[in-house]
Backbone as CSV, one residue per row, in Angstrom:
resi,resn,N_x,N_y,N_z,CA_x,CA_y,CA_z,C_x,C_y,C_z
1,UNK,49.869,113.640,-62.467,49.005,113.544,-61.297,48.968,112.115,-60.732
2,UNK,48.796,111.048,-61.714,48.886,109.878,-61.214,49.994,109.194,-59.923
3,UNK,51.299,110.557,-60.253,52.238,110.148,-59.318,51.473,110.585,-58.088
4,UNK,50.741,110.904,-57.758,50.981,111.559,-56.343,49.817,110.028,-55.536
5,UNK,49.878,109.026,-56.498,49.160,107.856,-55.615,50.113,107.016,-55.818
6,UNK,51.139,106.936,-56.109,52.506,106.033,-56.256,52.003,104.985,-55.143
7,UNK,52.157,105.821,-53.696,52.024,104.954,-52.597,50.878,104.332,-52.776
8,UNK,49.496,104.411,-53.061,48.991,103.991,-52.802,48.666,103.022,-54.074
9,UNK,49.005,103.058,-54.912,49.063,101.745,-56.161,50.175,100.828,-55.509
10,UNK,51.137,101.332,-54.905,52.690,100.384,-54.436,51.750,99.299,-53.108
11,UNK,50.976,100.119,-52.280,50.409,99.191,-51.181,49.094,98.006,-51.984
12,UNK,48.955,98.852,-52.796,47.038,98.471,-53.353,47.284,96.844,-53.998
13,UNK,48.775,97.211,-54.790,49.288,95.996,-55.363,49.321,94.830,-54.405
14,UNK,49.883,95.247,-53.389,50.750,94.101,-52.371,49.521,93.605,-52.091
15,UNK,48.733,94.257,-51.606,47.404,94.058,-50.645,46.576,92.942,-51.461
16,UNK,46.749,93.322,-52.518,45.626,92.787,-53.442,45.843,90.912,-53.845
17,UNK,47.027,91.314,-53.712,48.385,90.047,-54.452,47.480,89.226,-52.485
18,UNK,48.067,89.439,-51.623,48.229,88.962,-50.462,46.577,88.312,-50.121
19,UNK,45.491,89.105,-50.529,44.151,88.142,-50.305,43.785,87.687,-51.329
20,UNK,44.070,87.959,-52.625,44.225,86.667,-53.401,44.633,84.993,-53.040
21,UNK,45.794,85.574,-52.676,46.019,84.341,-52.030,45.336,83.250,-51.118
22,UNK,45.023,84.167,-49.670,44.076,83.387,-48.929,42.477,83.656,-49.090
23,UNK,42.057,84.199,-50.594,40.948,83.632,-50.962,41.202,82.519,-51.205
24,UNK,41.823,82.092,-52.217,41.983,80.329,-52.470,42.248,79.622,-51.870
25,UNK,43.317,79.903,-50.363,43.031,78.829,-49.455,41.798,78.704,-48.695
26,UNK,41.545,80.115,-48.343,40.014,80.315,-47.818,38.686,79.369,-48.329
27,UNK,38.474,79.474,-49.988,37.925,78.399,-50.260,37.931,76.965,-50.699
28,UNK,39.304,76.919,-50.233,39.688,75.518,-50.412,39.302,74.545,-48.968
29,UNK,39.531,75.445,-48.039,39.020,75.472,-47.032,37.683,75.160,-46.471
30,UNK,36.670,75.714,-46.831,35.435,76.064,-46.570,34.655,74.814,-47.606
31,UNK,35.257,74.616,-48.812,34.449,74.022,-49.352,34.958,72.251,-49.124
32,UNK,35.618,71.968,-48.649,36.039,70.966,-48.217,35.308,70.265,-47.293
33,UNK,34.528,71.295,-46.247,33.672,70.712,-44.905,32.319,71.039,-45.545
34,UNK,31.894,71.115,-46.599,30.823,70.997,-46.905,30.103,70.343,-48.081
35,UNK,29.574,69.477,-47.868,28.967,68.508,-48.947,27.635,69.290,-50.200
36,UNK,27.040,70.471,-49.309,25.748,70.725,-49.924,26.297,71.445,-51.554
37,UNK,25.995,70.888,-52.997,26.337,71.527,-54.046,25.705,72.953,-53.631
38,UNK,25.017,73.400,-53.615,24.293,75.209,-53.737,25.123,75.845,-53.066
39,UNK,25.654,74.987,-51.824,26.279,76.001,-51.363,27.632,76.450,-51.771
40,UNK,28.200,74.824,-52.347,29.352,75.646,-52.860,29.388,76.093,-53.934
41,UNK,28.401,75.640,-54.680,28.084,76.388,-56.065,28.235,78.051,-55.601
42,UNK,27.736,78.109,-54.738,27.527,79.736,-54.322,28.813,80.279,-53.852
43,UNK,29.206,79.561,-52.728,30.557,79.932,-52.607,31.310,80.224,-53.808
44,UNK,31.577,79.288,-54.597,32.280,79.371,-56.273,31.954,80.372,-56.688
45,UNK,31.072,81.469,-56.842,30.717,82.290,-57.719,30.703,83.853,-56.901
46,UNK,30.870,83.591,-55.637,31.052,84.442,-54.962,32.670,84.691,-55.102
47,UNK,33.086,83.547,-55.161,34.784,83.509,-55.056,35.370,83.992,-56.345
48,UNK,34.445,83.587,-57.115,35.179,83.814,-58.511,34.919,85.755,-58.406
49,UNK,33.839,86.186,-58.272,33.536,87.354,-58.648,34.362,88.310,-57.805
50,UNK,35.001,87.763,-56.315,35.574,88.467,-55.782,37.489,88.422,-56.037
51,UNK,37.615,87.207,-56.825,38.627,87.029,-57.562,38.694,88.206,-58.863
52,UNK,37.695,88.390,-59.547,37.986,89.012,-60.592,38.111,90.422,-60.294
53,UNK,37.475,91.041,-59.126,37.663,92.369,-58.286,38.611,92.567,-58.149
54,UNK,39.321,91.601,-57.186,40.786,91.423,-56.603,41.894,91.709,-57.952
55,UNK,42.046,90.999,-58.836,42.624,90.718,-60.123,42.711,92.410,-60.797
56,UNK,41.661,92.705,-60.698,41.205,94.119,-61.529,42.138,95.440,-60.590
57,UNK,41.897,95.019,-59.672,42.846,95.939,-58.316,44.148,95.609,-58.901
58,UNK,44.584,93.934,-58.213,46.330,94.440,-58.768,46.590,95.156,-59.878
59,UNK,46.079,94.289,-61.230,46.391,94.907,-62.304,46.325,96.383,-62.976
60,UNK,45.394,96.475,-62.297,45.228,98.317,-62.170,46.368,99.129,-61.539
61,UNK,47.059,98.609,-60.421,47.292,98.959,-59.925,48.903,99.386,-59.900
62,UNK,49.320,97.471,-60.143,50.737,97.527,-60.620,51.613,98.218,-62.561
63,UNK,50.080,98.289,-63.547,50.020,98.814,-64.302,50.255,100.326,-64.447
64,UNK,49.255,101.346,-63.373,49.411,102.545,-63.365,50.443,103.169,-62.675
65,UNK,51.767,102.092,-62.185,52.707,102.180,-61.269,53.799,102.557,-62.842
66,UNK,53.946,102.252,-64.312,54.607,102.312,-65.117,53.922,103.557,-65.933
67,UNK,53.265,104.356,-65.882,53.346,105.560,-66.617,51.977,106.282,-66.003
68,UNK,51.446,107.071,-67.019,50.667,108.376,-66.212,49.201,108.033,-66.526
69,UNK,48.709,108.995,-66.678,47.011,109.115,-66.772,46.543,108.072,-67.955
70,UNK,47.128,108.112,-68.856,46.795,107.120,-69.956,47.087,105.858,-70.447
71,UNK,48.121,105.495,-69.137,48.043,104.052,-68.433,47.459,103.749,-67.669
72,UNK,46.785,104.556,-66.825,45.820,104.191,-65.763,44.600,104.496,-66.354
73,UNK,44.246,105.258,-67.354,43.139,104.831,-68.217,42.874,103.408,-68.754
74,UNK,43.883,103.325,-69.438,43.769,101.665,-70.653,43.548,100.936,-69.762
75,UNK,44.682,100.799,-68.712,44.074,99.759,-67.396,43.121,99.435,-67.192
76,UNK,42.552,100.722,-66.665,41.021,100.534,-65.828,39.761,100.099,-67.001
77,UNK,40.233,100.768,-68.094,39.056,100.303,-69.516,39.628,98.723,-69.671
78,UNK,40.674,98.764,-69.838,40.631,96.657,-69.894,40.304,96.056,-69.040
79,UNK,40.280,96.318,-67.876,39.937,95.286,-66.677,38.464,96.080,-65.905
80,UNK,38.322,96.908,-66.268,36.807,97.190,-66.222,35.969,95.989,-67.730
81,UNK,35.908,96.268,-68.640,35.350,95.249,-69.619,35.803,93.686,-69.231
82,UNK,36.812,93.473,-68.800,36.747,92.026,-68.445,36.263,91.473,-67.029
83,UNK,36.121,92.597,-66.079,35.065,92.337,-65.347,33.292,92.500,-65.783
84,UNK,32.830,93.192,-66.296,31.979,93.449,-66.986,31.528,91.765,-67.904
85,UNK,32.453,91.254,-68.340,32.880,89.718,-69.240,32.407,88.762,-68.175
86,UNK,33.083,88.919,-67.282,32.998,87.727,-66.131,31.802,87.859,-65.631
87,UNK,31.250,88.826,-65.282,29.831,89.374,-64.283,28.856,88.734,-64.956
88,UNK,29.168,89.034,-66.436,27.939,88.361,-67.369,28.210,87.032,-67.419
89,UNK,29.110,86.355,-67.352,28.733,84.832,-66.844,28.910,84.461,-65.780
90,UNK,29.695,85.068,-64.831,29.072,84.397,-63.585,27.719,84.382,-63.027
91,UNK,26.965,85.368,-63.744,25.467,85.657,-62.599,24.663,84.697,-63.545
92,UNK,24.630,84.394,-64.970,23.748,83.006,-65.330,23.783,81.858,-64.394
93,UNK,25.338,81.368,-64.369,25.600,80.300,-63.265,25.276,80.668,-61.963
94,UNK,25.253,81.783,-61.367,24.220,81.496,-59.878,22.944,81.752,-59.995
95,UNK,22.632,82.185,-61.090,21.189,81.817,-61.478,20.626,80.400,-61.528
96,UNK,21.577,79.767,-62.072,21.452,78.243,-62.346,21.429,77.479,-61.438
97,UNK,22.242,77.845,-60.166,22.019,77.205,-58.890,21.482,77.449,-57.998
98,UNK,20.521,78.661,-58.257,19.362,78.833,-57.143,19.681,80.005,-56.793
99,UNK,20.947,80.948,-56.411,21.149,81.729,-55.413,20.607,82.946,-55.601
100,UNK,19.198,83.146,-56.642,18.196,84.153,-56.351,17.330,83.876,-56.735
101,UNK,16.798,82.357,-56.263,15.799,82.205,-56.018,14.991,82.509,-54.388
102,UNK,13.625,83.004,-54.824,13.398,83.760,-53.411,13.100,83.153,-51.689
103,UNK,13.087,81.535,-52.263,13.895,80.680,-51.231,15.487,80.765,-50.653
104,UNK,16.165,81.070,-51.267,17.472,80.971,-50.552,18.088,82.028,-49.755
105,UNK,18.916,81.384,-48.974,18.680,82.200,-47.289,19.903,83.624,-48.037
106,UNK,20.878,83.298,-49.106,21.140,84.932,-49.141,21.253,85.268,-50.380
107,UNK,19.906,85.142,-50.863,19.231,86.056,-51.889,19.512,87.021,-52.214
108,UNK,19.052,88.057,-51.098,19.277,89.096,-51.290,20.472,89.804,-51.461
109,UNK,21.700,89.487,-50.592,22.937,89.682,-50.296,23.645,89.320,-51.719
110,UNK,22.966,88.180,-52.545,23.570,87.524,-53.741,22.974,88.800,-55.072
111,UNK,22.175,88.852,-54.819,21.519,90.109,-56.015,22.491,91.223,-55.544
112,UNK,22.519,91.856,-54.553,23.459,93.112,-54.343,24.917,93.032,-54.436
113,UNK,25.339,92.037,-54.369,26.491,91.593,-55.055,26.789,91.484,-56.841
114,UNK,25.757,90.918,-57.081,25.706,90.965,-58.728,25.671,92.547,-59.209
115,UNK,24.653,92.891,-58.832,24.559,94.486,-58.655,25.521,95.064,-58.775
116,UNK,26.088,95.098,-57.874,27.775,96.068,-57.671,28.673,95.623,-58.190
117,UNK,28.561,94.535,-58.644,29.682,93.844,-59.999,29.423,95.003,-61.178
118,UNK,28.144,94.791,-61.673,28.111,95.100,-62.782,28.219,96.606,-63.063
119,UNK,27.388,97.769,-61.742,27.547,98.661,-61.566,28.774,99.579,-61.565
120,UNK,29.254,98.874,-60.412,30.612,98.858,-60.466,31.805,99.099,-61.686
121,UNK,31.983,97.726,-62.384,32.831,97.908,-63.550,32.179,98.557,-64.677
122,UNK,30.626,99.119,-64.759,30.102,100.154,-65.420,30.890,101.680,-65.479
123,UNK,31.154,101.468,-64.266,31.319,103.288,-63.351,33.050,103.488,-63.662
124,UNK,33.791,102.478,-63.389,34.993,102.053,-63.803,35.331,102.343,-65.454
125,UNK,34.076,101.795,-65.935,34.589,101.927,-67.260,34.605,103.437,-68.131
126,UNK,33.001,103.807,-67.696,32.772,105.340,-68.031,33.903,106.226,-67.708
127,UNK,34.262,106.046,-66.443,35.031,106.732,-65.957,36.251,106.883,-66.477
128,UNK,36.791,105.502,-67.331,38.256,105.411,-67.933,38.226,105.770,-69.558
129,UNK,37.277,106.122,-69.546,36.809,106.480,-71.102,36.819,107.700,-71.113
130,UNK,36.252,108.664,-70.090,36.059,110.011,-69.527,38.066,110.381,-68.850
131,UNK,38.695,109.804,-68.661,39.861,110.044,-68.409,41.088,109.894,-69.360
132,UNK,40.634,109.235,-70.442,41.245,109.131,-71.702,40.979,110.097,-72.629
133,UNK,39.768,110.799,-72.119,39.635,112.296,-73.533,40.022,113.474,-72.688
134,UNK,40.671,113.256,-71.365,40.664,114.367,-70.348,41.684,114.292,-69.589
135,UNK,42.879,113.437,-70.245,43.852,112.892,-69.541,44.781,113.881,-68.072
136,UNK,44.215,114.854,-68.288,44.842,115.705,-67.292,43.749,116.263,-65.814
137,UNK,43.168,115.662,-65.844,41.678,115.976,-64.865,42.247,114.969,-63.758
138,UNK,42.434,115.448,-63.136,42.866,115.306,-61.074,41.735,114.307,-60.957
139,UNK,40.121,115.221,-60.970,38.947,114.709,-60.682,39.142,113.455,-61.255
140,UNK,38.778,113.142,-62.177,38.742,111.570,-62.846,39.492,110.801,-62.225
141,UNK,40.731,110.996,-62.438,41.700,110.463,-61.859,41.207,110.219,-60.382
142,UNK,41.736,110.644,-59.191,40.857,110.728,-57.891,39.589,109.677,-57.768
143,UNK,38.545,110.091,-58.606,37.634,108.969,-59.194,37.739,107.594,-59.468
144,UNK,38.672,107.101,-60.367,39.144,106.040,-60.837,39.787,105.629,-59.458
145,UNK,40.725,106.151,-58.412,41.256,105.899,-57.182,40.333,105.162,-56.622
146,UNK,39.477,105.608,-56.681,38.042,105.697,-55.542,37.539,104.186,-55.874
147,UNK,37.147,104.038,-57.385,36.659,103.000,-57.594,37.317,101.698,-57.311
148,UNK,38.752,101.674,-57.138,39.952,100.766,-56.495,39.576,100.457,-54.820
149,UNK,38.858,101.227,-54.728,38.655,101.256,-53.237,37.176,100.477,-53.020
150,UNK,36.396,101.024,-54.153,34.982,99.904,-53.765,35.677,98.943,-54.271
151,UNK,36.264,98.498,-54.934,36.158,97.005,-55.346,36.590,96.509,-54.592
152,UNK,37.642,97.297,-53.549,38.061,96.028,-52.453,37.193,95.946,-51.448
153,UNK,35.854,96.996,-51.032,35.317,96.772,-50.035,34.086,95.566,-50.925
154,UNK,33.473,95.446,-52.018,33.099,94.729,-52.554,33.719,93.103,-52.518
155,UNK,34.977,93.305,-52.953,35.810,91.895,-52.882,35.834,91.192,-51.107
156,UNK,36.347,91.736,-50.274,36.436,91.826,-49.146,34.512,91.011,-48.358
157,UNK,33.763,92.036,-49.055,32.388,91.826,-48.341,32.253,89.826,-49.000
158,UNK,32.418,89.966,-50.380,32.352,89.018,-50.820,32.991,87.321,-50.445
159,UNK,34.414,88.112,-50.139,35.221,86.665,-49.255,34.990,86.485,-47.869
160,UNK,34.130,87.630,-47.394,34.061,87.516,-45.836,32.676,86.284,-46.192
161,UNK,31.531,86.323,-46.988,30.637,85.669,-47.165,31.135,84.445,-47.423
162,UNK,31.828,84.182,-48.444,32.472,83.048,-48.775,33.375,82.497,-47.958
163,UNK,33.813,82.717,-46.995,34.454,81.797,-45.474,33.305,81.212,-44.609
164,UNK,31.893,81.894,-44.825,31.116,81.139,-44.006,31.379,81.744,-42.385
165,UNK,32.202,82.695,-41.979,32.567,83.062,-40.508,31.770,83.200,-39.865
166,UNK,30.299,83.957,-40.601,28.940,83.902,-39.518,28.501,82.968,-39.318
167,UNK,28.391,81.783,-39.807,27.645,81.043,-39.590,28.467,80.141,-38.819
168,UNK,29.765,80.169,-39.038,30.408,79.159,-37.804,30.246,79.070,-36.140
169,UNK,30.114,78.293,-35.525,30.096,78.374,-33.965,30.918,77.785,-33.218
């Protein structure tokens, strides 16, 4: 079953590989014209978390491109737990720099981000655990697809924040 997303692990890869990239120029960028630590502290942790999204996509992706359901299981269970790894230390460190404290202007946006990190590679993980005792279930599978898909609208929401584009004039 896994074959019948060939294409879309073959694009998911490229895609993933390609804003990787101009995340890091993106915040090489951004943090260059700005002196305030919080903010790039924030930026940093936004970047990192949408790095480890990104990361979790290729590797998922170009991984389940070499065999069937129970490579795209192990996948998604390893890089679900090492996002799960990262989430738990990145959100101390933006704890540490303020970015939910109920002064800072995106608080909120910063909690719902942490949120869907953790949620996220929760749902990822169940899910690859649930596809490893069921290796032949479409559904799961399909599922696990799906979750490739929030993480990039997650990653995506995340680097659009971290360019700063709204706030530019």
């Amino acid at each position: 079953m896994v074959g019948h997303y060939e294409s879309f692990f073959i694009t998911s890869a490229g895609a993933s590989a390609a804003i990787l990239g101009l995340l890091v120029v993106a915040v090489s960028v951004v943090n260059a014209d700005d002196a305030n630590p919080k903010t790039r502290e924030n930026r940093t942790v936004l970047a990192g978390s949408a790095f480890v999204a990104l990361v979790d996509i290729f590797l998922v992706s170009i991984v389940a491109l070499t065999g069937g359901s129970v490579v795209f299981g192990l996948s998604s269970l390893a890089m679900a737990t090492v996002g799960l790894l990262a989430t738990r230390r990145l959100v101390p460190r933006a704890k540490r720099a303020g970015n939910f404290s109920p002064g800072f202007r995106t608080r909120k946006l910063n909690i719902a981000f942490a949120s869907i990190s953790a949620g996220g590679y929760s749902v990822q993980l169940g899910l690859a655990i649930a596809l490893l005792a069921n290796t032949r279930s479409a559904a799961l599978q399909y599922a696990l697809v799906l979750v490739i898909v929030a993480l990039y609208c997650s990653a995506l929401g995340r680097a659009w924040v971290v360019t700063g584009i709204t706030r530019r004039g």
